[in-house]
C-alpha positions as CSV (number, residue, x, y, z in Angstrom):
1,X,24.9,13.7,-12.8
2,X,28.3,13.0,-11.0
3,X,28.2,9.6,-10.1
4,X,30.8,10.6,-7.4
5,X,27.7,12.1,-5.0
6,X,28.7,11.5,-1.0
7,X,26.2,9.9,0.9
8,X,25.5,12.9,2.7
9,X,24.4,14.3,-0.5
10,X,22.6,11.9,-1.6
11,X,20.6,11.7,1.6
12,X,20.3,16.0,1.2
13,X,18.9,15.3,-2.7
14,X,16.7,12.8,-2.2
15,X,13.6,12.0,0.6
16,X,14.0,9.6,3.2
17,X,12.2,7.0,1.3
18,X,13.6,7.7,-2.1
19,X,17.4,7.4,0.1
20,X,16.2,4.0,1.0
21,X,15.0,2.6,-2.0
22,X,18.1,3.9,-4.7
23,X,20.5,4.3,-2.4
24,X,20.1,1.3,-0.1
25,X,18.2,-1.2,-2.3
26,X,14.6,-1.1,-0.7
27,X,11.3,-1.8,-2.0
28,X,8.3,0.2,-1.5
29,X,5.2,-1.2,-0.5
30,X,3.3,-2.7,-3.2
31,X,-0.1,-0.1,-4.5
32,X,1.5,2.7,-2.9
33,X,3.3,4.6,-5.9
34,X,1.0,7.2,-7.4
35,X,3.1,6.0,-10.7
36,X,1.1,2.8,-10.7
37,X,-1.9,4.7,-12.4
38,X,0.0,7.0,-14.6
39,X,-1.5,6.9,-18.0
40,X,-0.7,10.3,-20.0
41,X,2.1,10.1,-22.9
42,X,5.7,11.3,-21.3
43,X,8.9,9.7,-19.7
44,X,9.9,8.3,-16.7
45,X,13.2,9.7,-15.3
46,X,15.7,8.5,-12.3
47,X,14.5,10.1,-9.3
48,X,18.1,10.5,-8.4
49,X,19.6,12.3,-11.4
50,X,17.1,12.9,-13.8
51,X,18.0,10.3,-16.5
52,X,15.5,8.7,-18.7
53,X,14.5,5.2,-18.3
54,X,10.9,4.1,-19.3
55,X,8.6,5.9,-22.2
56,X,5.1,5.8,-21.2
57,X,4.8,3.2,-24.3
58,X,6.1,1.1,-23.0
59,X,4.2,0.7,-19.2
60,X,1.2,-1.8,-18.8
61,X,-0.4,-2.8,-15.5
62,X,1.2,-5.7,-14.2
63,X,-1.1,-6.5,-11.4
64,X,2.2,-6.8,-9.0
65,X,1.9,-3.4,-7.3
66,X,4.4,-1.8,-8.6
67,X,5.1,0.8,-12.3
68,X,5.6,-2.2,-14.5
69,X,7.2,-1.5,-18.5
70,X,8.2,-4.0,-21.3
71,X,11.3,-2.5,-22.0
72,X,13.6,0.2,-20.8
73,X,14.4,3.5,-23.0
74,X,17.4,4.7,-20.8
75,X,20.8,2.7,-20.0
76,X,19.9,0.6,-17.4
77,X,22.4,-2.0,-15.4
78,X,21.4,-5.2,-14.9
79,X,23.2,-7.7,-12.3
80,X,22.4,-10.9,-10.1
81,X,20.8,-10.1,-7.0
82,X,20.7,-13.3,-4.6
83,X,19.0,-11.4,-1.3
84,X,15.9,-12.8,0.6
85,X,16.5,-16.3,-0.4
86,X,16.1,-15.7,-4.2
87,X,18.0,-15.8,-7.9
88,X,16.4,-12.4,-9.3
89,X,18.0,-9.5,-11.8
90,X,18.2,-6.3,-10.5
91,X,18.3,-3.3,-12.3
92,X,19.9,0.3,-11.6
93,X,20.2,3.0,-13.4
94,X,23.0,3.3,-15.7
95,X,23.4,6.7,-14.9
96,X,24.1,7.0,-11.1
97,X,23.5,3.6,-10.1
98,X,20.6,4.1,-8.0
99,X,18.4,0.7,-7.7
100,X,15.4,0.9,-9.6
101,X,13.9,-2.9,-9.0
102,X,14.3,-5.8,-10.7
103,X,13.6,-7.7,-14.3
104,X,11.0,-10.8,-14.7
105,X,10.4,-13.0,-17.4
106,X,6.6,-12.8,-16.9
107,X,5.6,-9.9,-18.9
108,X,3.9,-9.3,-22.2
109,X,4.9,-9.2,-25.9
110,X,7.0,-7.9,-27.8
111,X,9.7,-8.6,-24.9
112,X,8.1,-10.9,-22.5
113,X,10.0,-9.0,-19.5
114,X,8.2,-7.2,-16.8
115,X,10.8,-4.1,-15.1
116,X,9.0,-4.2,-11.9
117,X,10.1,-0.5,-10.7
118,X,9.9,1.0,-7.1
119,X,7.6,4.1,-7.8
120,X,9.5,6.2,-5.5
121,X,12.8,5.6,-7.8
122,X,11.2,7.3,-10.8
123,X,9.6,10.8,-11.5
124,X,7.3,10.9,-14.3
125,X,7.9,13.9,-16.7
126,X,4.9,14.4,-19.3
127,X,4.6,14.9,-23.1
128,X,4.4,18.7,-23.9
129,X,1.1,19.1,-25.5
């Protein structure tokens, strides 16, 4: 994916939301992503340009609202985010640099981090049986 994309092609790509959120930094609302109950084996890929980022392995139900995973599978960036009042990490896809959400240090073992991950920024792609 050319990470050179105009904004007029990213907004003819992607849906309006999906522009918001990776293009623009939004957040979906919380319990809205159909990704939240996503259980089979496969990978989650950028909505934007198809990379991979999660493994279903690695996803566990955070209770925030939003497709939560231990770990990322994908190249992901990570940088300070100091919007809304707060200190937080947020994360974009190494690929195209669309945001994805942002990194807690609430989540379970092995890693103890929680990627809380806009729904709307991922597409879920499932194991070939």
């Amino acid at each position: 994916m050319d990470k050179s994309l105009t904004e007029t092609e990213w907004k003819a790509r992607l849906t309006s939301e999906q522009y918001r959120v990776l293009r623009e930094a939004g957040t979906e609302r919380p319990w809205t992503s159909p990704l939240n109950e996503e259980k089979r084996p496969g990978e989650f890929v950028c909505a934007g340009c198809g990379a991979l980022l999660y493994r279903s392995a690695d996803k566990f139900d955070s209770g925030c609202g939003w497709p939560s995973f231990t770990r990322a599978d994908g190249e992901i960036i990570e940088r300070p985010d100091h919007s809304h009042g707060m200190v937080r990490t947020e994360l974009l896809c190494g690929n195209c640099g669309g945001h994805l959400g942002h990194v807690f240090d609430d989540g379970p073992l092995p890693t103890g981090k929680r990627h809380c991950i806009n729904g709307v920024s991922l597409a879920f792609e499932p194991e070939s049986e």
